[in-house]
N, C-alpha and C positions, 0 to 999 in steps of 0.2 A: 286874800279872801278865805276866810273859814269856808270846809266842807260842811258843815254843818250851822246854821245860824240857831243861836236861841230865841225863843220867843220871852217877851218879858210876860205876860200871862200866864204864865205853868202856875203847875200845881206845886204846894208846899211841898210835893215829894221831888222835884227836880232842880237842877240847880239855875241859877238865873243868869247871865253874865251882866254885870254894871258896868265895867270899863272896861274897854279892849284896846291894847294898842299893840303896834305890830311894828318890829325891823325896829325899834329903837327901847328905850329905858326912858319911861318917862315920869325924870324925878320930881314935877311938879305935882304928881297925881300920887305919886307914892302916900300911903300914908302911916307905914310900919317907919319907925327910924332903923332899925334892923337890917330891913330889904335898902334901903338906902343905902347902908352901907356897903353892904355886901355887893351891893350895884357897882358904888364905884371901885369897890377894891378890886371885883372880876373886872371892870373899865380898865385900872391902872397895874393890871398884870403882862406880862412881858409879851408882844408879838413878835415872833420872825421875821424877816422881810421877807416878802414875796404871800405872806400868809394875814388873813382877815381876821383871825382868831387867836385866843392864846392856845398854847397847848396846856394838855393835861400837866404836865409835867412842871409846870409854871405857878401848879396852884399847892402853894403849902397847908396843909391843914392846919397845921398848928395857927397861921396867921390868921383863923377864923375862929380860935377856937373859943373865942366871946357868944357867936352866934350859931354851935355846932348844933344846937337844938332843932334851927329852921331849917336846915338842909335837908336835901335830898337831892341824891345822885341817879342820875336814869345810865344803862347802858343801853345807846340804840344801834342797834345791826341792819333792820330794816322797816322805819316805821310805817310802809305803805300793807307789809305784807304780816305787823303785828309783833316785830321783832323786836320790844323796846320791854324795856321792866326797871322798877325801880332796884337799885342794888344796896343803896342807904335811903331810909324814910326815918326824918327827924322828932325828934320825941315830941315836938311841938305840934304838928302836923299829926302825928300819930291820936294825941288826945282829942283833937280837936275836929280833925278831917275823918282819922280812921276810927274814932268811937277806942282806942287803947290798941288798935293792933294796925301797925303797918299795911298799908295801902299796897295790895297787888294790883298790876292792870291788867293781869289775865284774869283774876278774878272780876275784875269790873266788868269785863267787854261782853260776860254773860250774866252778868245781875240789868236787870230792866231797869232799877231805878237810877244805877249807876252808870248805863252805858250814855247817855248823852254829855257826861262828866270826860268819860273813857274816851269820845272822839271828842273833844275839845283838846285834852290833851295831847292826844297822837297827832293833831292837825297843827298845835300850836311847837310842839316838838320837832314833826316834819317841817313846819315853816323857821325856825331856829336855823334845822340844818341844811335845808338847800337852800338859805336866803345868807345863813352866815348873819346872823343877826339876833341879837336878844328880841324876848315877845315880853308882853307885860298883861294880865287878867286880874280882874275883881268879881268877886262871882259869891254866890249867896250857896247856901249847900245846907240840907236838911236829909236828914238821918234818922232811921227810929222814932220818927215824931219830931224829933227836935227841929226847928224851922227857925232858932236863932243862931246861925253860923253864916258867917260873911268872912272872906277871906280874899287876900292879895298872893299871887306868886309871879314870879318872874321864871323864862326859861333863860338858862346862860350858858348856849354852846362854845366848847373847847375844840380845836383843832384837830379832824382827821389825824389818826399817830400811824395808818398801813395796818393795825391791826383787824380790821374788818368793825371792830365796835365804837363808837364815838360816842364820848360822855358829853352828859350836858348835867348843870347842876341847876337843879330848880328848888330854892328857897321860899320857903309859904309862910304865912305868917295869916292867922284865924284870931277872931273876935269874938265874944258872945256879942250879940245885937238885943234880947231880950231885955229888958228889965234896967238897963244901961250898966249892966253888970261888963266890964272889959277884958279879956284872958289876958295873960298877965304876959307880955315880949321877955325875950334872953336881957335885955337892957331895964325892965322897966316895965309901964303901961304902953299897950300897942299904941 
């Protein structure tokens, strides 16, 4: 259960959630070919035994590097207490979510329009890591006026390495919704 539930009645300045799903990847709802991918390849990376997750170390960049655009890498230390930041924010995301500049979450967590965006996040984040489990959202997001963005991401935590930080990689993937104008995917049309 989210700390926070959305209301679908907000205002065009807040973001909305449309699908939530939690503890799994659910590729029938997907609707990036993108995030699909990247679903199953984080799916079909190598697990330890004894261990739910793959590790960091498991994940070659280069093997993504079709879809380097959507990524974004969080380090999280402690997301109860705010310890989480993104450390790569994809050019994708960047135009689309962050208006041309990478998305901080310290800056979110005291912007008003953006803090209900900010605990979706850290909630969806925390539930990644102590569930050991991928999360999946579709959420609408309005910016500066603009109130045609709609976007899918996925959280996809990596294995505790003892270093105190645990990455998680969350791939996004944004639409214009206006005008049936599409943003254009690393593949193609979203």
């Amino acid at each position: 259960m989210l700390a926070y539930q959305y209301d679908t009645e907000l205002p065009s300045q807040l973001p909305a959630l449309l699908e939530n799903c939690a503890d799994r990847i659910p590729f029938d709802k997907l609707q990036c070919n993108d995030l699909e991918w990247i679903a199953e390849s984080w799916a079909a990376l190598t697990v330890q035994a004894g261990e739910l997750l793959p590790r960091w170390d498991s994940f070659n960049v280069a093997d993504f590097a079709r879809v380097l655009d959507k990524l974004c890498v969080l380090h999280v230390r402690d997301w109860r207490t705010n310890d989480i930041e993104f450390v790569v924010y994809g050019g994708h995301p960047t135009r689309f979510v962050g208006l041309g500049k990478p998305v901080k979450l310290a800056k979110m967590r005291s912007d008003p329009v953006a803090y209900n965006n900010y605990v979706d996040i850290c909630d969806r984040v925390g539930r990644a890591v102590c569930n050991s489990k991928p999360q999946y959202a579709r959420k609408t997001l309005s910016w500066n006026g603009r109130d045609d963005i709609e976007y899918e991401t996925l959280i996809l935590p990596f294995a505790p390495d003892g270093s105190g930080v645990q990455r998680v990689l969350q791939p996004v993937s944004a639409r214009c919704t206006g005008g049936g104008t599409l943003c254009v995917a690393a593949s193609g049309v979203l």
